[in-house]
C-alpha positions in Angstrom: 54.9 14.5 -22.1 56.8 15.5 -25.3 59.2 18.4 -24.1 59.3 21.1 -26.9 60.8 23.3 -24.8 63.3 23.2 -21.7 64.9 25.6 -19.1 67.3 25.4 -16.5 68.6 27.6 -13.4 72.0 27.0 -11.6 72.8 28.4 -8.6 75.7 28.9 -6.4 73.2 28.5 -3.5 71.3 25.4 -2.6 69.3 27.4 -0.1 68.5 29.9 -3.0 68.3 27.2 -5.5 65.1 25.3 -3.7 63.1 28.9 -3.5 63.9 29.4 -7.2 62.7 25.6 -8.1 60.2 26.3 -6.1 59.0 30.0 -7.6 59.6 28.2 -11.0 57.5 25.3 -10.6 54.4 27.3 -8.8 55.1 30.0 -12.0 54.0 27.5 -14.3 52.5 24.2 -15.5 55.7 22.3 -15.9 57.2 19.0 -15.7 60.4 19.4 -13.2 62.9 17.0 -15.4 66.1 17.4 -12.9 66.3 19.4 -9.6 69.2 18.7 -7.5 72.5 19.4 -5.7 75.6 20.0 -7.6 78.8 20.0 -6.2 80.6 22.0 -5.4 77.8 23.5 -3.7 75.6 24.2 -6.1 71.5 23.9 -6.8 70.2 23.4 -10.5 66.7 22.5 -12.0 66.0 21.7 -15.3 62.3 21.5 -16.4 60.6 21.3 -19.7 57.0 21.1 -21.4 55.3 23.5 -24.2 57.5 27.1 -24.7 55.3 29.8 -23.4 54.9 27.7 -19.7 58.5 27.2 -19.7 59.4 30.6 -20.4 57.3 31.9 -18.0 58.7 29.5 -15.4 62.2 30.6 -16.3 62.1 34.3 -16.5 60.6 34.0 -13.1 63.6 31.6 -11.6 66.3 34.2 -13.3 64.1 36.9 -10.9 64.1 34.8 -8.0 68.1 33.7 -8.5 69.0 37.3 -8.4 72.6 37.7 -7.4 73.0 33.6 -6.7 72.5 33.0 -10.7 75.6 31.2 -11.4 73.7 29.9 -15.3 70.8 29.5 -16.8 69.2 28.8 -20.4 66.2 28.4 -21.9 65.5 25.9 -25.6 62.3 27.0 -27.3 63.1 23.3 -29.4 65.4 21.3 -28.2 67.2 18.5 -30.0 65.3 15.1 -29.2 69.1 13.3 -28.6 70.0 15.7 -25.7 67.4 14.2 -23.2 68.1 10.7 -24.2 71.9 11.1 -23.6 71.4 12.9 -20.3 69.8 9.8 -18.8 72.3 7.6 -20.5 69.6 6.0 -23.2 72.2 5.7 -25.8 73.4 2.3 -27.1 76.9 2.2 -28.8 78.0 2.1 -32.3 81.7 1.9 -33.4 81.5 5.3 -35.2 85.0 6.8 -36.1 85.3 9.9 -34.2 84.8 11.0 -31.1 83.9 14.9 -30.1 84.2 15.9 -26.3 83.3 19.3 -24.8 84.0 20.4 -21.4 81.8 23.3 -20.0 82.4 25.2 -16.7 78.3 24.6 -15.8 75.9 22.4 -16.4 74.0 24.6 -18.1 76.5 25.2 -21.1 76.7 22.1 -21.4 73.4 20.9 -22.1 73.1 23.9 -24.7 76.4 23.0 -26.1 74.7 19.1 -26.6 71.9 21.0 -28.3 73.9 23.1 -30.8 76.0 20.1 -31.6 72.9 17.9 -32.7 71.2 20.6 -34.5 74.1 21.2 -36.4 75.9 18.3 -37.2 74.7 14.3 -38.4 76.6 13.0 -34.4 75.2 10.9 -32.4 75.1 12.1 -28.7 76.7 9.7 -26.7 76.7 10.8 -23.3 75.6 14.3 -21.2 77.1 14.2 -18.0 76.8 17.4 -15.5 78.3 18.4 -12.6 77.8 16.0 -9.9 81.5 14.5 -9.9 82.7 16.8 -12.0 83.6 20.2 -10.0 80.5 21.7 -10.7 82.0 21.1 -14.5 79.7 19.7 -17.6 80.6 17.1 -20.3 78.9 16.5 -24.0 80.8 13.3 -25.9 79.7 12.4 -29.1 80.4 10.4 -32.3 80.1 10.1 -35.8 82.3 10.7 -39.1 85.1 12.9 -38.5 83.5 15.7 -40.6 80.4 15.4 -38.8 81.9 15.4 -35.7 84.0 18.3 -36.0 81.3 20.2 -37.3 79.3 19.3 -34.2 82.2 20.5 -31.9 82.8 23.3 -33.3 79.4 24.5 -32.8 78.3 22.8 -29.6 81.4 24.8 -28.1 80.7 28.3 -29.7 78.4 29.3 -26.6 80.1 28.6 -24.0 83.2 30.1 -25.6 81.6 33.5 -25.9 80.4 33.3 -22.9 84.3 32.0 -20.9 82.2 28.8 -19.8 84.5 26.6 -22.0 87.2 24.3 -20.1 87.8 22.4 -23.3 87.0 20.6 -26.5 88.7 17.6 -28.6 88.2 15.8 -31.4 89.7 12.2 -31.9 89.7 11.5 -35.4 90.1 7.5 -34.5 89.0 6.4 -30.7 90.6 3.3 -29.7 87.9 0.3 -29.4 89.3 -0.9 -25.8 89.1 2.9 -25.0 85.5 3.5 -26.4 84.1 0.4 -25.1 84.9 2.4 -21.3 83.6 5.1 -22.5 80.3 3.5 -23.4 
């Protein structure tokens, strides 16, 4: 299935976290992308398929997180890239820059991968989340330095506002040796 739309709850309970995967998922017909433990302690599910089902699915997790709600978002359209990096799908390319942002959750993290690629000709390299991490998510990406600081400028604006930004860098030249371990 094509996902036009994705959601995603993050609790600071696991216990909680199942019930709300579960209230989510019998909400709605969805496709559960990612449901798992995060450290350090933590329960997040990310699902997706067309917008109204996913909203549905997602207003009713928020409900059912109450007081363990630790983040949460929901993408009416989200950027085609973001689901490729999160599984890791793509290949390298010796582009100039390199963009990094560091989110406090998972959550800010994927949306920061989504603003970034809707705003900005990069090339998502990598979405790593949580597991790892403490609790912490990770958007790198590449492209001409304009592009790229365009994209990290607005992939970070969300979780800024929101004090869910640990950090963001541009490098305007990535050593090879150093990109090649990245990759």
């Amino acid at each position: 299935m094509s996902h036009v739309a994705v959601a995603a709850i993050e609790t600071s309970s696991i216990a909680q976290g199942i019930v709300v995967a579960d209230a989510m998922v019998k909400q709605s017909e969805i496709d559960v992308l990612e449901a798992s433990t995060l450290s350090p302690g933590r329960y997040w599910i990310l699902i997706g398929g067309d917008v109204a089902t996913v909203r549905s699915s997602h207003q009713r997790g928020v409900k059912v997180a109450a007081d363990t709600l630790l983040d949460q978002l929901f993408i009416p359209q989200l950027h085609a890239d973001v689901l490729r990096a999160l599984r890791g799908l793509v290949p390298a390319n010796p582009d100039d820059a390199y963009g990094v942002i560091e989110t406090l959750t998972a959550a800010s993290a994927i949306v920061a991968a989504d603003l970034a690629a809707k705003a900005a000709e990069i090339t998502l390299r990598d979405v790593r989340l949580a597991n790892g991490l403490g609790g912490k998510g990770v958007v790198m990406m590449s492209g001409s330095l304009s592009a790229v600081q365009a994209g990290v400028t607005a992939g970070k604006a969300d979780a800024q506002k929101r004090g869910l930004l640990a950090r963001s860098v541009v490098i305007p030249r990535l050593d090879p040796r150093l990109r090649a371990r990245l990759a």
